[in-house]
N, C-alpha and C positions, 0 to 999 in steps of 0.2 A: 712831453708825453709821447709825441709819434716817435721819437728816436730810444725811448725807452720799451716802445710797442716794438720795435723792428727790432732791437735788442734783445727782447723775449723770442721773440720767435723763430730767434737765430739760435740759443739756447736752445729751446724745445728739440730744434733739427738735430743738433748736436747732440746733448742725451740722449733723444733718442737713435739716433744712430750706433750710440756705446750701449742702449739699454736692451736693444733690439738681438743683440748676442746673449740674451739670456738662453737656458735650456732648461729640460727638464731631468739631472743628473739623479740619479736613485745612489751613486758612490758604489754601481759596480766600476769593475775598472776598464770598459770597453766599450761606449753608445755612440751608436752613430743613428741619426736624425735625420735625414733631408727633407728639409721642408723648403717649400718656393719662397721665392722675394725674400730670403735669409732671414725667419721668423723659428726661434730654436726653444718652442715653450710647444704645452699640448694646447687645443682648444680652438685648429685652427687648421683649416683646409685647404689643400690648394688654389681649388678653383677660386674659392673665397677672396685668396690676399690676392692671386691675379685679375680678381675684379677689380677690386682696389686699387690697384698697381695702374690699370689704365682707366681710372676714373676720369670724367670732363674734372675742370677744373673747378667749377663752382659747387660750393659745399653746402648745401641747404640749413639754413638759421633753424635753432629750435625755438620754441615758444619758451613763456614760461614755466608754461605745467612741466613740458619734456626735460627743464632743465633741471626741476624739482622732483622729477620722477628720476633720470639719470642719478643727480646727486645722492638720492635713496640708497639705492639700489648698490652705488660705488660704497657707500657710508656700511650699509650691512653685510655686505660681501666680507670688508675690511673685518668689521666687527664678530662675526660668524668664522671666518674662512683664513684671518692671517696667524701663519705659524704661533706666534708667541700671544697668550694669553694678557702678559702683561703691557703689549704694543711698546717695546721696546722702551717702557715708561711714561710713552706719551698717553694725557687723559681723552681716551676715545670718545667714553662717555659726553664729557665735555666739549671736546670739538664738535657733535653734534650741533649741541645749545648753540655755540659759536656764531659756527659755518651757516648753519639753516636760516636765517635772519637773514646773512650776508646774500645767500644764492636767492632768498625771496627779491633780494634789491637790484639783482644784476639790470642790467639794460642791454646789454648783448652776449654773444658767444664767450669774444675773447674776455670777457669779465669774467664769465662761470667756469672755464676752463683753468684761467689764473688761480679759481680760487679752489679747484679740486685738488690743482698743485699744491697748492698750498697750504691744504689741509694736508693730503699725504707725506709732504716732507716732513712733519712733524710727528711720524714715525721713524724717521732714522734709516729706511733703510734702501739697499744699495738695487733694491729688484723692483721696489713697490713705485707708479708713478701711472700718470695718465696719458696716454699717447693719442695725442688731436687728429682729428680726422687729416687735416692738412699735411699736417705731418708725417702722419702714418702711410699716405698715398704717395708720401715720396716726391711733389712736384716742387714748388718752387722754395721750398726751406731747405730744401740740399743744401750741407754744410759745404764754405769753403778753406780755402787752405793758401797761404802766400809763399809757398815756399821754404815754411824754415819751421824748426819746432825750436819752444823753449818750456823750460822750468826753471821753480824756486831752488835758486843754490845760494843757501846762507844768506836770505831774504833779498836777494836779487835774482831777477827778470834775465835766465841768463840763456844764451843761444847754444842749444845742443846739436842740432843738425842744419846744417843748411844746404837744400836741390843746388845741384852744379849749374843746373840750367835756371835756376830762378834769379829775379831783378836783384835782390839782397845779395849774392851770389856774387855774379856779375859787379856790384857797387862795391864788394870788398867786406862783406858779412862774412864773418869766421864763424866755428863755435866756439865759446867761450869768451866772449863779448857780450856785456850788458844791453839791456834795453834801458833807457833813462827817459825817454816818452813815448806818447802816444796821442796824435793828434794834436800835438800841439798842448799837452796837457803832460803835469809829471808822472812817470811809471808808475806811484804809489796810487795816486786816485783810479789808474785803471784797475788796479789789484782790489782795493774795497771796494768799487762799483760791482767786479764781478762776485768778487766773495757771498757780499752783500745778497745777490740774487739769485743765485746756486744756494745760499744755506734758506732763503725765504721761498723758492719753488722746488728743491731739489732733494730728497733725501739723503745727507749726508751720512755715510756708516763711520769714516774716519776725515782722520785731517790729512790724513794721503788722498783719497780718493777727491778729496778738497780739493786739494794742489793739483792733483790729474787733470781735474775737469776745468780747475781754473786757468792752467797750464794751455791745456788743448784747445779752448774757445777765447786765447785772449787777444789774436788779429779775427775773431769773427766777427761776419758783415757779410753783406750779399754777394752772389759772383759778379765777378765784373762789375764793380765799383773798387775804390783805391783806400791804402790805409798810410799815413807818414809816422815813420818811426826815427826817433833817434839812440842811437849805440854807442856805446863809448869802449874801445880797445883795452887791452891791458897797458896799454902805455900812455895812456890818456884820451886818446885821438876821438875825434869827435865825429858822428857819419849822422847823416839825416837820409830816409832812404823811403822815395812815395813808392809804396809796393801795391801789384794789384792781385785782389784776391780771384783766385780760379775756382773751379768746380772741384771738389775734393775727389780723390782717386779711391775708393773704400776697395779696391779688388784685392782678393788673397793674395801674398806672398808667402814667397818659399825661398831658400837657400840652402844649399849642400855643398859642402865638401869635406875632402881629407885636409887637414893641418898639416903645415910643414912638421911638425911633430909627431906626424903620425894619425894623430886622433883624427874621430869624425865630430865635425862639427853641422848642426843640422839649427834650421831660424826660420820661424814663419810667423803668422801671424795673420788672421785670428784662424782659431779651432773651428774653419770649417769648408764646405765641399769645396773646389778639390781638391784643401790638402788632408782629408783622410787619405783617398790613395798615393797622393805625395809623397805623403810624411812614410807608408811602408814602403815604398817604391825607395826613397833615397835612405831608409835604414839598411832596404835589403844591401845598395850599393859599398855600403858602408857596415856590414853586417861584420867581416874579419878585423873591423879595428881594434887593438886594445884599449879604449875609451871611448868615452862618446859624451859629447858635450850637447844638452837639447838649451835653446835660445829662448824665452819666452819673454825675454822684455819686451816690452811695450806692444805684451800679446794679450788684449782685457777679455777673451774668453772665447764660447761660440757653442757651437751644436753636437761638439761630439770631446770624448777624450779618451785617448788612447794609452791606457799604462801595461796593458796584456801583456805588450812585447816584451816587459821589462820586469814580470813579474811572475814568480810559481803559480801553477793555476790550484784557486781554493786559497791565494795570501786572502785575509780577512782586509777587506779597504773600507769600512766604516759601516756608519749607524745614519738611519734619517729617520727623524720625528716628526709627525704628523699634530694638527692641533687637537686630532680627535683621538689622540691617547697612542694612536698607531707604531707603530718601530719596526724596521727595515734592517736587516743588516746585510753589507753585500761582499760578495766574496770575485774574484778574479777569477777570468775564462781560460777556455785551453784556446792558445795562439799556434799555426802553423808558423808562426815568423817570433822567434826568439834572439832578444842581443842580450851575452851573457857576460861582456865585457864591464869595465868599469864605469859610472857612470856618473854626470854633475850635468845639474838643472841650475840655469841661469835665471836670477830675476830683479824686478824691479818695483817703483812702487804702481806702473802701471799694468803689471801682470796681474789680471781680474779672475775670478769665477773659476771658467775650466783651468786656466794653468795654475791658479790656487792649488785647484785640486789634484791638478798632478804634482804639483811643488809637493804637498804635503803628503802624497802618496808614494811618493819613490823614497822622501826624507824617514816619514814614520816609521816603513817599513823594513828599512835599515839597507832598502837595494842602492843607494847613492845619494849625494850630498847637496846640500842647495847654498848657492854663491849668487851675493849681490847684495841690493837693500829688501830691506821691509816689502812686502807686497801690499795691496791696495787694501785687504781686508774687504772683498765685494764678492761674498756668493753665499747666495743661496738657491735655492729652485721655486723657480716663479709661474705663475700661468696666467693666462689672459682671458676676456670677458668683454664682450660685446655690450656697447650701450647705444640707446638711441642717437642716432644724427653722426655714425661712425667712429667715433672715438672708441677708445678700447683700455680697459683697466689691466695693467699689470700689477700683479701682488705676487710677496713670498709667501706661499702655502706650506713649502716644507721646510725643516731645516737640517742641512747636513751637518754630521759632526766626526772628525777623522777619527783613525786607527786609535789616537789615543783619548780622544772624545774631546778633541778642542775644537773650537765652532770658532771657525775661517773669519765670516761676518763681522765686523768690528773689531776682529783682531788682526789679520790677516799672516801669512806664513813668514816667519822669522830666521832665515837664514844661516845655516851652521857656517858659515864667514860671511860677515860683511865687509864690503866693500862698497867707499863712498863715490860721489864724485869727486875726480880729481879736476881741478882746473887747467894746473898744468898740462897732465896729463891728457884733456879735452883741447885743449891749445896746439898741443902737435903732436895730436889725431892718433894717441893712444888708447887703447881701449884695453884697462886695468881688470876691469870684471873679466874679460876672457885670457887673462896673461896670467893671474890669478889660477883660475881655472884647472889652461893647462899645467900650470906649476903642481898642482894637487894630484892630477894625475900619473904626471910623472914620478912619485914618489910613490914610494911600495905602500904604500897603508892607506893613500888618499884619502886623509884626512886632517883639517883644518888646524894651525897654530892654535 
């Protein structure tokens, strides 16, 4: 039970960590946001989160009434207040009857909070979730990180990056080397354990956004404690490797440059301060190329999006619906910084939310092409809500739907070329999606076999 408690709550850190880059996008095509401690919805104050931010560490218990007065309050908000009428087919109604019995019997916090999750993920969806007061303050469920990233390639555990400087690194960890355990246990039982707990606390929209979050929390555990993994080569060889988990690094990047081909190529991640001024800062530099290549893999979203640069002012970029019958349409600003050159949006299935939105806004509108896989199918526009004893509800209130009225959420943006993972091609340390790329635009019509 306690390694399944410290396993929750490593979880919680880590959603919310990807959930907390929610915004509130209206689908004009130009918002930028600042808001402190990188909180990218309405409903919330500066002063406010930097209270929270340097809270003491002890969280005051609610009673029972508080928790059945919270519960409430989360239950009709939901019921009242979430986009879709038909709760993405889950029975609301019903989860009421459920849940209310269950929150009368808690015996502490971490019960009633498991079970608010747990009601919520039974809508489906990628915005809606409860963020724990512990959590929320940031202290000691900071997600960590061992050095290396992996996903599901062809139902194996398989290493896509690994730090130069990390233990796995150093021990001879390539990408494209399997994982085969974990703790002493085989890779497949770590896969249903997490599966398992992400589809019973997590709002699942797709089975990409599955594999992202299953993907990205599968050495999680506290910092500075250790994880033993074993890997096996493409040639068999067999590595066991005790790695220790660190404080994860969450600070923006950025990249820019010109391609030996000429093109600009630009990568960042996530959509938010500083690289709004970044991102026009190394367009300007990059403003005479004829191409331009924007990176949004494994970019799941953030506070602002910028498509101005790259679009006539008055292109029509979507519609958003309201529960209360309301309709939005929005149209694109006038930009002092215009690129008029050709243009391919990179993606993958962990580009979430804003790069959705820009994937499907530069594609829709016929200004440039999108290359990669499937995106994760997570956005919508979400807001938050204050409950007794700090916790905070996140729900999708609106729902955006593109230029051609396809709704992102559950479906996510489908790529005019895909381009898989290649194994080989991950083995020695080619990167196919942007070879790809430039191939498109070197050709006079750039566009896709």
């Amino acid at each position: 039970m306690k390694c399944r408690r410290e396993l929750l709550r490593q979880l919680f850190a880590f959603v919310f960590a990807l959930s907390k880059r929610s915004h509130k996008l209206i689908f004009i095509a130009k918002i930028t946001s600042v808001l402190a401690a990188m909180i990218y919805s309405a409903g919330f104050s500066a002063p406010a989160l930097a209270q929270d931010a340097n809270a003491g560490s002890k969280v005051a218990s609610l009673s029972l009434n508080d928790r059945i007065s919270a519960f409430e309050k989360v239950w009709k908000i939901i019921d009242k207040d979430f986009y879709d009428p038909a709760f993405n087919g889950a029975d609301w109604k019903g989860a009421y009857l459920r849940y209310r019995p269950r929150i009368e019997a808690t015996k502490d916090d971490d019960e009633f909070y498991d079970l608010l999750s747990e009601m919520l993920a039974e809508l489906k969806d990628s915005h809606t979730l409860f963020h724990r007061p512990k959590v929320y303050s940031g202290r000691k469920e900071r997600a960590s990180n061992v050095g290396i990233s992996v996903f599901l390639v062809d139902g194996k555990i398989t290493v896509i990056d690994a730090d130069k400087n990390s233990e796995a690194a150093k021990a001879g960890i390539r990408a494209g080397m399997f994982v085969t355990t974990f703790d002493g246990r085989h890779v497949d039982e770590r896969i249903v354990e997490l599966k398992t707990l992400l589809h019973k606390y997590v709002g699942i929209a797709t089975d990409r956004m599955l594999t992202v979050l299953m993907s990205g929390i599968f050495f999680i555990g506290d910092a500075n404690t250790s994880v033993t993994v074993g890997f096996e080569a493409d040639d068999g060889r067999k590595l066991e490797v005790s790695m220790p988990r660190l404080p994860s690094d969450d600070k923006p990047m950025m990249t820019a440059r010109r391609l030996d081909t000429g093109f600009g190529y630009i990568r960042f991640k996530p959509w938010v301060p500083p690289n709004d001024k970044r991102f026009a800062e190394e367009l300007r530099r990059l403003i005479d190329t004829p191409g331009l290549i924007v990176d949004l893999r494994g970019n799941r979203g953030g506070s602002f999006m910028t498509a101005d640069y790259f679009l006539k002012p008055g292109t029509f970029t979507g519609t958003t619906f309201w529960r209360n019958g309301k309709v939005e349409k929005g149209y694109s600003g006038k930009s002092d910084l215009n690129y008029n050159g050709r243009l391919i949006v990179l993606v993958d299935e962990e580009s979430g939310s804003a790069s959705e939105n820009f994937a499907a806004l530069i594609q829709e509108s016929g200004r440039g092409l999108v290359i990669g896989r499937q995106t994760c199918g997570c956005f919508t526009s979400s807001y938050f809500e204050s409950v007794k004893g700090g916790g905070r509800l996140q729900w999708s209130r609106v729902l955006p739907r593109t230029i051609k009225g396809n709704k992102i959420e559950g479906r996510g943006v489908i790529p005019d070329k895909i381009v898989s993972i290649n194994l080989t091609g991950l083995r020695q340390g080619v990167d196919s999606v942007l070879e790809e790329a430039e191939r498109l635009l070197k050709s006079q019509s750039s566009t896709p076999d």
